[in-house]
N, C-alpha and C positions, 0 to 999 in steps of 0.2 A: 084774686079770690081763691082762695081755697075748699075741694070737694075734699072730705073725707072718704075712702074706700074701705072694703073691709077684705083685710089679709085673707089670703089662702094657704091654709096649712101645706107648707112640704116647697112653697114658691117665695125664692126671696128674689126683691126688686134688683140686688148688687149683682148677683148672678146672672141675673137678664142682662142687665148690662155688661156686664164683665164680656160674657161668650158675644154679646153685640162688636163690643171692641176688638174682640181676643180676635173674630172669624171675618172682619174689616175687611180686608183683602179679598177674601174669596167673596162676598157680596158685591165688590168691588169689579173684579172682575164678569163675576154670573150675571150681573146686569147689564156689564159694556157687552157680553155678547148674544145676551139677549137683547139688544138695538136699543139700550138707555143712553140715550149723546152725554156727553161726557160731564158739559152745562149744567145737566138735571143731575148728576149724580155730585157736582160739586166738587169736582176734581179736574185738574189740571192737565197738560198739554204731557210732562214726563211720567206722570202716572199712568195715563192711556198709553204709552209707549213701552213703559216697562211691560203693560200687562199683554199688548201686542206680543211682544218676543216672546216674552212668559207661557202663553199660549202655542207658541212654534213650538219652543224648548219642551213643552208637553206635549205636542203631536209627534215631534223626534223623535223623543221616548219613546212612545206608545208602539211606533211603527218599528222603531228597531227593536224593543222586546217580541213585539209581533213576531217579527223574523226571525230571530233566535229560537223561539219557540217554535217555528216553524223548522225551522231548522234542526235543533234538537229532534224533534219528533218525528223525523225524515230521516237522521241521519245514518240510520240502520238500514234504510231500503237505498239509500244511496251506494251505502258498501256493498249490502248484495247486489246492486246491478253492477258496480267494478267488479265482484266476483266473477259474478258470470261471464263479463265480459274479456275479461285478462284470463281467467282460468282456463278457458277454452285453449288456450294454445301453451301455455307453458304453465308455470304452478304460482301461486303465490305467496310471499314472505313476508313477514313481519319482522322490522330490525327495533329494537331497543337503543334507542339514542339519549345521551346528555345522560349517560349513566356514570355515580362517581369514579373520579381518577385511579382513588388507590381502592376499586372493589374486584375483585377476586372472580372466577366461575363460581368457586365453592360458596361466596358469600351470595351470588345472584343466584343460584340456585334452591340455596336456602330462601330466600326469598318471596320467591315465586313459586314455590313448587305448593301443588305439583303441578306440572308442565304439562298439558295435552300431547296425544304421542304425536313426534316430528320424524320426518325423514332426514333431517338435517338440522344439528345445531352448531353455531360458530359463536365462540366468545373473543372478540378483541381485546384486548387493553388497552388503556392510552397512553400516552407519551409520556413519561413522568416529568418529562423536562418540558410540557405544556402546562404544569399544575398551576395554578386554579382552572386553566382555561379547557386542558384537555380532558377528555371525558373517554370511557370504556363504550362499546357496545355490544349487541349483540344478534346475530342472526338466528328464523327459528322458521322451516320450513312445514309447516305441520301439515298432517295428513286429512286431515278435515276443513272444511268451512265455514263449516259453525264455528272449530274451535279457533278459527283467524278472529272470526268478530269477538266470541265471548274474552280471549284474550287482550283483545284491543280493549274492549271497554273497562275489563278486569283493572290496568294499569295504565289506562289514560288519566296523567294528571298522579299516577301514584309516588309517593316520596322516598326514597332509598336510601339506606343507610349505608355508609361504608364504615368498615372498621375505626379510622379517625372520629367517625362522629358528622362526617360530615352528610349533608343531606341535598339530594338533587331530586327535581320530580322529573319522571321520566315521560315520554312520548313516541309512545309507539307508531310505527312508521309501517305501511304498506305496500309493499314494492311489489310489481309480477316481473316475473323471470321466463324467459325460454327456455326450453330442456336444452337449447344447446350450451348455455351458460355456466360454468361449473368454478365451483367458490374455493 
């Protein structure tokens, strides 16, 4: 037997269906864990399995972006309490590592500047006979502690150019020092 209905402007039946089909899965799922056995929903023994994992693999996520973001969001009170704590007896440094092979003082200075004032800067170079492997770096004792952090985050993750062309990101590194230590 057939009813006749009467259309509603702006709703087609393909559409309904379509997104029924398209969103399969995730109803699938939404009802196995709201306590639909598996019988009633008409699906199979590796389909509830997939969707078992499936649901791990989404709380893995959740919880390590969690973290990260907890992390990130801390990761400035975490520096200042190594400030405090290492500063108190000797100073703290920032070394510039995995900086390219063939870059120069002149070209890292160009780069970065301008430089927070330091009591102490050291530029290495690297090994020319490490290249590709060996890397320049750089020491930077500066005189403040804000400007340890605002520099570390300035160039955490920043890319450098060397004159070749070549490009390295760099990672700024925090080391404390004893005054009896001298570079």
């Amino acid at each position: 037997m057939f009813i006749e209905t009467e259309r509603t402007e702006g709703v087609s039946t393909s559409d309904v269906v379509c997104r029924i089909i398209r969103d399969y899965d995730k109803y699938v799922r939404r009802n196995l864990q709201r306590g639909y056995s598996a019988k009633e929903l008409n699906v199979g023994f590796l389909a509830v399995s997939m969707n078992v994992i499936q649901n791990k693999v989404d709380s893995l996520k959740e919880k390590s972006l969690e973290f990260i973001n907890t992390w990130k969001s801390r990761s400035d009170d975490f520096i200042k309490d190594f400030l405090d704590t290492f500063h108190r007896d000797g100073r703290l440094n920032v070394i510039m590592r995995r900086l390219p092979c063939a870059m120069t003082w002149d070209e890292l200075r160009e780069q970065i500047s301008p430089i927070p004032h330091s009591e102490y800067v050291s530029f290495v170079a690297a090994d020319r006979q490490l290249d590709p492997h060996g890397f320049s770096r750089c020491y930077f004792a500066f005189t403040e502690d804000g400007d340890v952090l605002d520099f570390c985050n300035r160039f955490n993750g920043y890319v450098f150019v060397d004159s070749k062309g070549n490009t390295f990101y760099s990672m700024p590194f925090l080391r404390a020092l004893k005054e009896s230590v001298i570079f």
